[in-house]
N, CA, C and O atoms as a GROMACS GRO file, in nm:
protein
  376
    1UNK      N    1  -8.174  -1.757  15.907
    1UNK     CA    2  -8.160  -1.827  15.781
    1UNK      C    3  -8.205  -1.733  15.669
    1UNK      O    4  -8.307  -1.665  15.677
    2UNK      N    5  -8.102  -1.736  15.540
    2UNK     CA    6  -8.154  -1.652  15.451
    2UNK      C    7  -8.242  -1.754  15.351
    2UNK      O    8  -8.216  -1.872  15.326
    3UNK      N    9  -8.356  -1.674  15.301
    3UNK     CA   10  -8.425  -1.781  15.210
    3UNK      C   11  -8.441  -1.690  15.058
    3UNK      O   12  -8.467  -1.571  15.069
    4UNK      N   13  -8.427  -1.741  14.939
    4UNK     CA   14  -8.418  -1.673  14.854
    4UNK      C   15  -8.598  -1.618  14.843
    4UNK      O   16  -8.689  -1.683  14.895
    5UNK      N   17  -8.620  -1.488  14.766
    5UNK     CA   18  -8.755  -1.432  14.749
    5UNK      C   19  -8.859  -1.539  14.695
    5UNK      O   20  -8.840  -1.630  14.614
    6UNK      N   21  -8.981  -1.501  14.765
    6UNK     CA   22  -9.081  -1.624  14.793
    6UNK      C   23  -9.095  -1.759  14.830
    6UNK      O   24  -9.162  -1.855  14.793
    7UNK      N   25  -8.997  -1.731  14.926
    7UNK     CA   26  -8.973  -1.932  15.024
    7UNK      C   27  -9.008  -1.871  15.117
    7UNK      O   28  -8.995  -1.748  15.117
    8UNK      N   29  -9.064  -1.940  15.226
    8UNK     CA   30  -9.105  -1.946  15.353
    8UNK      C   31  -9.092  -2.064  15.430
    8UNK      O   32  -9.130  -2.175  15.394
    9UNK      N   33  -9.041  -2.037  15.531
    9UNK     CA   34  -8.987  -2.159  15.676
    9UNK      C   35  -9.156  -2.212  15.680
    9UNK      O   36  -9.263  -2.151  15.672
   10UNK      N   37  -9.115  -2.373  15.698
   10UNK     CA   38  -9.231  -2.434  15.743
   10UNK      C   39  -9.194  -2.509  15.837
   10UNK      O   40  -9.104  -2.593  15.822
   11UNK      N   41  -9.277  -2.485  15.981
   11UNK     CA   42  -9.226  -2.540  16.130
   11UNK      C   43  -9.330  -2.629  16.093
   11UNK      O   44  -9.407  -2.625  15.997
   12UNK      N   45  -9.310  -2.765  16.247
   12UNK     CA   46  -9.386  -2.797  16.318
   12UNK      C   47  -9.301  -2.799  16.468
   12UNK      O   48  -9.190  -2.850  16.482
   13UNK      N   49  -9.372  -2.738  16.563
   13UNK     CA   50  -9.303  -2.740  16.654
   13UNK      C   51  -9.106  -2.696  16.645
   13UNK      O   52  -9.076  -2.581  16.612
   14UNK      N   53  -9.046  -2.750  16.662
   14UNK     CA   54  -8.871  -2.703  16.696
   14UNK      C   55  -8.858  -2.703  16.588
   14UNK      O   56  -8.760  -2.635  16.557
   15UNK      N   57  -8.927  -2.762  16.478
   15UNK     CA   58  -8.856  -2.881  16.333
   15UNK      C   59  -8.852  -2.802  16.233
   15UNK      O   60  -8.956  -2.740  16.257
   16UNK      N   61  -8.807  -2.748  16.124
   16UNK     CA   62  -8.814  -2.712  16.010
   16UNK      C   63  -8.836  -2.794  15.949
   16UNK      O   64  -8.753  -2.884  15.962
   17UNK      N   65  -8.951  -2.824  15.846
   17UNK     CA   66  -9.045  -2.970  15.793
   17UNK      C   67  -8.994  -2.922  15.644
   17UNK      O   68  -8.958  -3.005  15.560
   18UNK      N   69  -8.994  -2.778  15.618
   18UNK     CA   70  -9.036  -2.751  15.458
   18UNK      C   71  -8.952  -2.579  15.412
   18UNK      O   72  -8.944  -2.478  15.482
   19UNK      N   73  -8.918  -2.598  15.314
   19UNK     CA   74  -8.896  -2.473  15.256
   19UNK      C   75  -8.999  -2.458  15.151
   19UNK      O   76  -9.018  -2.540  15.061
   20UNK      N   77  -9.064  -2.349  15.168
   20UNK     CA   78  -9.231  -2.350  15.062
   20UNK      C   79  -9.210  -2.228  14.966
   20UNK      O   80  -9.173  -2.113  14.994
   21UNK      N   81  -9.252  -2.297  14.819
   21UNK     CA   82  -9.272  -2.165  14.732
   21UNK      C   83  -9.351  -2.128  14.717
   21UNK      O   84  -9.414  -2.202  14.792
   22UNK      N   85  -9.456  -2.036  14.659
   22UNK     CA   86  -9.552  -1.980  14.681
   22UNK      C   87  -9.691  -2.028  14.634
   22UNK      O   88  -9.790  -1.960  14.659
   23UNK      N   89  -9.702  -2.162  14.556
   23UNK     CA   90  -9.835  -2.237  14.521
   23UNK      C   91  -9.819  -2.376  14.680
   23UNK      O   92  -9.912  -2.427  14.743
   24UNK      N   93  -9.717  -2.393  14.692
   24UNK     CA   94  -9.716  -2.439  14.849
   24UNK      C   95  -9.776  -2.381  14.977
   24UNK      O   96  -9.842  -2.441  15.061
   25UNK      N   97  -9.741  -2.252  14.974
   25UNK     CA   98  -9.795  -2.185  15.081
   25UNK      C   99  -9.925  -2.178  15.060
   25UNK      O  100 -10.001  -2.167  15.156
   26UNK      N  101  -9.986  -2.187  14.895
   26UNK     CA  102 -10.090  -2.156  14.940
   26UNK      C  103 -10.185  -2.266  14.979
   26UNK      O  104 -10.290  -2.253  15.041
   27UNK      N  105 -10.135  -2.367  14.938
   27UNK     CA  106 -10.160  -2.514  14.996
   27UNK      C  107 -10.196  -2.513  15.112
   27UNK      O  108 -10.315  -2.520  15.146
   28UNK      N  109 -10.112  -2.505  15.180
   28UNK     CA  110 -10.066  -2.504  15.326
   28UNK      C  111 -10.177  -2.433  15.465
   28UNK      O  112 -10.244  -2.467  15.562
   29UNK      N  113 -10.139  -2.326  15.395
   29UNK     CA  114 -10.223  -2.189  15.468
   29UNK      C  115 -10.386  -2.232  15.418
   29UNK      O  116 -10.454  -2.156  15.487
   30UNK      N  117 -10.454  -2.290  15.359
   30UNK     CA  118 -10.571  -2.366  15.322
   30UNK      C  119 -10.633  -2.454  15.460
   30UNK      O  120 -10.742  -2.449  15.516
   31UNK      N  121 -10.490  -2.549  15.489
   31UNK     CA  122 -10.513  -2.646  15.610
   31UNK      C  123 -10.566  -2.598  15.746
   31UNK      O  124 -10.544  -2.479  15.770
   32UNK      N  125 -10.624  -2.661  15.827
   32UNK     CA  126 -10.684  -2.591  15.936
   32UNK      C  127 -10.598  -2.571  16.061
   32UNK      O  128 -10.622  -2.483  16.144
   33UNK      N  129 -10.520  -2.638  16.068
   33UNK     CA  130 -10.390  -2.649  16.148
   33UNK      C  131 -10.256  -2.566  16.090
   33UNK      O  132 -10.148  -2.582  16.147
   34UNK      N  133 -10.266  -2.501  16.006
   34UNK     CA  134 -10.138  -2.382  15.978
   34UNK      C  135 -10.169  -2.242  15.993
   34UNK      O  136 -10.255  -2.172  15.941
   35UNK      N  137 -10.078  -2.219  16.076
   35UNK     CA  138 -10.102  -2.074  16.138
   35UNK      C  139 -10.000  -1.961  16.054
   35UNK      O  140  -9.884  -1.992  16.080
   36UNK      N  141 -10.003  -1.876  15.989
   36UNK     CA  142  -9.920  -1.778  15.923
   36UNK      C  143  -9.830  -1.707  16.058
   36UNK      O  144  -9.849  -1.695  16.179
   37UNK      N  145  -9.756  -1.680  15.991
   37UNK     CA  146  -9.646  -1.614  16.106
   37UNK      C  147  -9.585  -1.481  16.046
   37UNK      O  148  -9.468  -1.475  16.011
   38UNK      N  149  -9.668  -1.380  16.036
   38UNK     CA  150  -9.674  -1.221  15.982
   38UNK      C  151  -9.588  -1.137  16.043
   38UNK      O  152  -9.578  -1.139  16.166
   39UNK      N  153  -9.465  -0.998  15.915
   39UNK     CA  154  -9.440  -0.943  15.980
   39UNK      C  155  -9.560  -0.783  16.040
   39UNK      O  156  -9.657  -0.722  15.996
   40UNK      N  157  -9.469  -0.780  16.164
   40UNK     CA  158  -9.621  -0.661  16.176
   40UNK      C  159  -9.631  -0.503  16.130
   40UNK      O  160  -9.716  -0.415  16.147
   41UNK      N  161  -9.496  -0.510  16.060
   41UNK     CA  162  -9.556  -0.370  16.004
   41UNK      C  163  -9.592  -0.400  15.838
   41UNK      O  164  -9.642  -0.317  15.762
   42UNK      N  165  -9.567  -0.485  15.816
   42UNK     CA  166  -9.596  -0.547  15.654
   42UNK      C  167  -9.720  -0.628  15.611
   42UNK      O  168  -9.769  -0.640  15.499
   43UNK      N  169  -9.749  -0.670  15.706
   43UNK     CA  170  -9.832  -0.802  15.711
   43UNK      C  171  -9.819  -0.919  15.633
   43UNK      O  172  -9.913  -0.984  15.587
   44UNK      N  173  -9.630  -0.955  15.612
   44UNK     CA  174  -9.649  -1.025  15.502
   44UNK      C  175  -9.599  -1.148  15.550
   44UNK      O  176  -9.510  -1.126  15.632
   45UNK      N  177  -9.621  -1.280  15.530
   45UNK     CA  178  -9.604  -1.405  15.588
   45UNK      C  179  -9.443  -1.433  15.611
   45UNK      O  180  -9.372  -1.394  15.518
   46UNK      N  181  -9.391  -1.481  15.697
   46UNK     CA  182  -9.270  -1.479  15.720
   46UNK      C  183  -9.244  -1.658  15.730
   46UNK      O  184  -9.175  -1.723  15.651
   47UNK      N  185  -9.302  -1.702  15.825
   47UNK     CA  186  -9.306  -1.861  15.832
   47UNK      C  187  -9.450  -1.897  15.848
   47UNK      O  188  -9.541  -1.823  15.884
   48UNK      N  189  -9.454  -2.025  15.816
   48UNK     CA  190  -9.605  -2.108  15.858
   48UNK      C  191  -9.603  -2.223  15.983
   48UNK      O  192  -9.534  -2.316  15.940
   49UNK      N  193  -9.654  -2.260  16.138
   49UNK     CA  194  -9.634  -2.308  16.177
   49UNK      C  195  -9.737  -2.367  16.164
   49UNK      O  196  -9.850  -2.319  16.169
   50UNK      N  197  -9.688  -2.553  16.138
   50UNK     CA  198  -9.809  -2.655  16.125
   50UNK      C  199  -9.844  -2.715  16.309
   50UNK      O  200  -9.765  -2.754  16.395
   51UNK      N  201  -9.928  -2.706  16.311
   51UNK     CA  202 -10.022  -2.717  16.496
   51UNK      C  203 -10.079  -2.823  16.467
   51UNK      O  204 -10.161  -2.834  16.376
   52UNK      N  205 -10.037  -2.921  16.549
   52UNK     CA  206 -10.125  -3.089  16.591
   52UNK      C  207 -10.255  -3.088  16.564
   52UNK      O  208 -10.325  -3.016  16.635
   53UNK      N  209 -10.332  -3.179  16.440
   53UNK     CA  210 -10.439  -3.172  16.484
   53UNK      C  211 -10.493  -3.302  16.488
   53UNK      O  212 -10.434  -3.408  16.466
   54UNK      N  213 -10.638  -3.280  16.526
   54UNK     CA  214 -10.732  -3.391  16.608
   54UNK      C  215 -10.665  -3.404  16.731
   54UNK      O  216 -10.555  -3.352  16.752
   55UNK      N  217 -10.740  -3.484  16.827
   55UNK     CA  218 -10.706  -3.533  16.920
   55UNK      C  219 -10.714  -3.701  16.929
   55UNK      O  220 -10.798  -3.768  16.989
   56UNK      N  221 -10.574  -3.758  16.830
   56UNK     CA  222 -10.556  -3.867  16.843
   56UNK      C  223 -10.435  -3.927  16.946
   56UNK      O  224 -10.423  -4.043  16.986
   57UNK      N  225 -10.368  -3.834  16.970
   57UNK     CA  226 -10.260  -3.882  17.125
   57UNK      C  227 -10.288  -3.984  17.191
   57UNK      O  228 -10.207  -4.075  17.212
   58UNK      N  229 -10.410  -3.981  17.234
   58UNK     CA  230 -10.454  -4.086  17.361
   58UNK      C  231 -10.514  -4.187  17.271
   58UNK      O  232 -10.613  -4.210  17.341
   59UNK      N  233 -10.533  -4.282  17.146
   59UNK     CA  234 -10.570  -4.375  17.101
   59UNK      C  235 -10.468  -4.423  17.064
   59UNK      O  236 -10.380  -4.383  16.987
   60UNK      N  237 -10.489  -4.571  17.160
   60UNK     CA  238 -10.361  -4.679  17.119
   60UNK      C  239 -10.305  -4.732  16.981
   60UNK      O  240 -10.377  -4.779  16.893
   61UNK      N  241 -10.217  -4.723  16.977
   61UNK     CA  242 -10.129  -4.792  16.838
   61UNK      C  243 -10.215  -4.904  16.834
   61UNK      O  244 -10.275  -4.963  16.924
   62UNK      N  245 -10.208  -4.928  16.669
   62UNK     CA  246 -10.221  -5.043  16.624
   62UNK      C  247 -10.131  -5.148  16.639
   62UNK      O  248 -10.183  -5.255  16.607
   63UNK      N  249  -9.997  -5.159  16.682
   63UNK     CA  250  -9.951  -5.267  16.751
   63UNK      C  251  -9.969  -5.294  16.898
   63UNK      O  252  -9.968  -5.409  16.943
   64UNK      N  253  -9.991  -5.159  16.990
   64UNK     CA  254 -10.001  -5.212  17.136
   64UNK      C  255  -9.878  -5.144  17.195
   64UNK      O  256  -9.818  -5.052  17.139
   65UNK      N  257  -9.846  -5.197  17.314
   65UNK     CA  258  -9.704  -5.192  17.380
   65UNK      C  259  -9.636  -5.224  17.347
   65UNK      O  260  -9.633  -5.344  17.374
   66UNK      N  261  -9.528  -5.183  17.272
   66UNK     CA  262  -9.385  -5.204  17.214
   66UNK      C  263  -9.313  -5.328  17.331
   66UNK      O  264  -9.250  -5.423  17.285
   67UNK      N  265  -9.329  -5.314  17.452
   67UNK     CA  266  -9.259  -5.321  17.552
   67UNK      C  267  -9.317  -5.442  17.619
   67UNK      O  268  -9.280  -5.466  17.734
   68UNK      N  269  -9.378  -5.498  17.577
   68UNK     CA  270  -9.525  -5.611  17.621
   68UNK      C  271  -9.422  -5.754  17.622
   68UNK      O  272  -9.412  -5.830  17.718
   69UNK      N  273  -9.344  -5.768  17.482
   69UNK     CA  274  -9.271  -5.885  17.484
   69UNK      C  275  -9.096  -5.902  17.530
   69UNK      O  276  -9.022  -5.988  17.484
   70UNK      N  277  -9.054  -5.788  17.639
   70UNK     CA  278  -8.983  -5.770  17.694
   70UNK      C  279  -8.951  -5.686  17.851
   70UNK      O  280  -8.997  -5.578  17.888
   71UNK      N  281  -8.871  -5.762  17.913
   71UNK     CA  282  -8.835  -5.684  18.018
   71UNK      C  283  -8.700  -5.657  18.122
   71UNK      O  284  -8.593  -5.704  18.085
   72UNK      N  285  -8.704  -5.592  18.234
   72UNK     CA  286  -8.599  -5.610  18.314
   72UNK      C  287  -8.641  -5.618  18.410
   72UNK      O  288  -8.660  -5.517  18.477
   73UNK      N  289  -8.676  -5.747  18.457
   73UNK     CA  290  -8.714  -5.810  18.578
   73UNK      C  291  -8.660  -5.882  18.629
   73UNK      O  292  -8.667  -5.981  18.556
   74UNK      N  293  -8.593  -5.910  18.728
   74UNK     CA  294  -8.443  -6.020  18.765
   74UNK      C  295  -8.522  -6.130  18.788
   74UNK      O  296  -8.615  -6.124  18.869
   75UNK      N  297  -8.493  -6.245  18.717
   75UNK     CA  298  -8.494  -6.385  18.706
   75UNK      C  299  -8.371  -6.447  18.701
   75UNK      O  300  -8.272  -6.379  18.674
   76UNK      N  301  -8.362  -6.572  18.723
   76UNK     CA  302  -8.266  -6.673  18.760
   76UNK      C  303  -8.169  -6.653  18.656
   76UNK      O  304  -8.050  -6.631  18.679
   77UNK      N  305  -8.237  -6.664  18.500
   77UNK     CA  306  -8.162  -6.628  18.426
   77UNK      C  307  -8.144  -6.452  18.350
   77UNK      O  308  -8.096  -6.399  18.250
   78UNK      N  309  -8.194  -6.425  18.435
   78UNK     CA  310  -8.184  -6.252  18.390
   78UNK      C  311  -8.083  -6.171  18.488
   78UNK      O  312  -8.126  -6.147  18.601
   79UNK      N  313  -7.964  -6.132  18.458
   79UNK     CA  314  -7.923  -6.035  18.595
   79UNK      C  315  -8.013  -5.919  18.614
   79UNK      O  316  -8.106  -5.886  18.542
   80UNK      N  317  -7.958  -5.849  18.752
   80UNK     CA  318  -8.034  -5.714  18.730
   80UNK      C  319  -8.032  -5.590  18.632
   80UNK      O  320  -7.935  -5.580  18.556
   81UNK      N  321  -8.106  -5.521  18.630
   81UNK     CA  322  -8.095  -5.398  18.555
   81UNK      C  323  -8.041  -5.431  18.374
   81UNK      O  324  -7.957  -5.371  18.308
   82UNK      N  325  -8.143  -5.566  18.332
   82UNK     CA  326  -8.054  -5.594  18.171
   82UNK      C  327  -8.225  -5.615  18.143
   82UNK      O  328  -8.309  -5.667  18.216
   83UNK      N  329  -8.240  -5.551  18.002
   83UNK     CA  330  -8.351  -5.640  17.957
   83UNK      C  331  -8.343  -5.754  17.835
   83UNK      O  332  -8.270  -5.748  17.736
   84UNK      N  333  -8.443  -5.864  17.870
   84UNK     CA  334  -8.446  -5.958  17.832
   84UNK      C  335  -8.595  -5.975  17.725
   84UNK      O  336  -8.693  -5.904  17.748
   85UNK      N  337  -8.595  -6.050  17.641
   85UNK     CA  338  -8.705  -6.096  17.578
   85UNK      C  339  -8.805  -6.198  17.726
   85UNK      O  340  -8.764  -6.255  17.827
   86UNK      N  341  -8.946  -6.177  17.666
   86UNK     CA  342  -9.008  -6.268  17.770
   86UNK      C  343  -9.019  -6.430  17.687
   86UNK      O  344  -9.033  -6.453  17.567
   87UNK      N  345  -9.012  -6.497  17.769
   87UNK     CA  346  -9.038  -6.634  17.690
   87UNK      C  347  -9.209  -6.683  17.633
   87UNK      O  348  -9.313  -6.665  17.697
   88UNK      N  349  -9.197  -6.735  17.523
   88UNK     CA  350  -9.329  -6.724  17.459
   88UNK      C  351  -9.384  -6.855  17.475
   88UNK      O  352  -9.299  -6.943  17.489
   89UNK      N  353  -9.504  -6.892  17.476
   89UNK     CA  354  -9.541  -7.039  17.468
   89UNK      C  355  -9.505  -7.075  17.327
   89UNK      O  356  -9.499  -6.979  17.250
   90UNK      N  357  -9.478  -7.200  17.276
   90UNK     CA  358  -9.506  -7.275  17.151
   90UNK      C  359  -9.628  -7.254  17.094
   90UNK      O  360  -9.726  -7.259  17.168
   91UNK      N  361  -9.642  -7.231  16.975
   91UNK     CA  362  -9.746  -7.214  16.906
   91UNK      C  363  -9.821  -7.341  16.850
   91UNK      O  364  -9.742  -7.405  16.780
   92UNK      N  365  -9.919  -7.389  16.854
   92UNK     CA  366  -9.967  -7.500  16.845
   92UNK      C  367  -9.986  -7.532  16.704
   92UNK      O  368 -10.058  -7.451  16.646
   93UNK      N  369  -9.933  -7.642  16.620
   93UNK     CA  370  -9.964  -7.659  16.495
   93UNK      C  371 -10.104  -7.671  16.496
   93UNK      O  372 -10.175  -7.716  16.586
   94UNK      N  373 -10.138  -7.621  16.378
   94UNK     CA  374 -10.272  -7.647  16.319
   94UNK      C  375 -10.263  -7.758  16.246
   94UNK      O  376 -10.362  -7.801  16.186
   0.00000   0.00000   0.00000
């Protein structure tokens, strides 16, 4: 990719997130999770890759299991291999 003078590719992972001009980069390159991506006989920044941070992966969503109020479980009225909503109780007036 050609980028006109002073843009720089901004990854995360596969993704191209950003085309950055140069009060961006310096934004960027500030964060603790952006790694510069230098050429090596120049040393001059070529792309910035942004790297996951914290370790929040393993803490559950604030909704839960997406998948909690549905399934594919063969019931009388379910064929096989289809998913279905699960049936809910009535909610009790207040």
């Amino acid at each position: 990719m050609h980028l006109s003078k002073g843009r720089i590719l901004v990854s995360a992972g596969p993704r191209i997130v950003e085309i950055a001009g140069p009060e961006r980069v310096r934004q960027l390159l500030a964060a603790p999770n952006a790694v510069a991506v230098r050429k090596r006989k120049t040393g001059a920044i070529l792309a910035i890759q942004l790297l996951d941070f914290g370790d929040n992966l393993r803490i559950s969503s604030k909704y839960g299991n997406p998948q909690k109020l549905s399934h594919n479980s063969e019931t009388p009225e379910n064929p096989p291999r289809v998913w279905t909503f699960k049936r809910l109780e009535p909610h009790p007036e207040s």
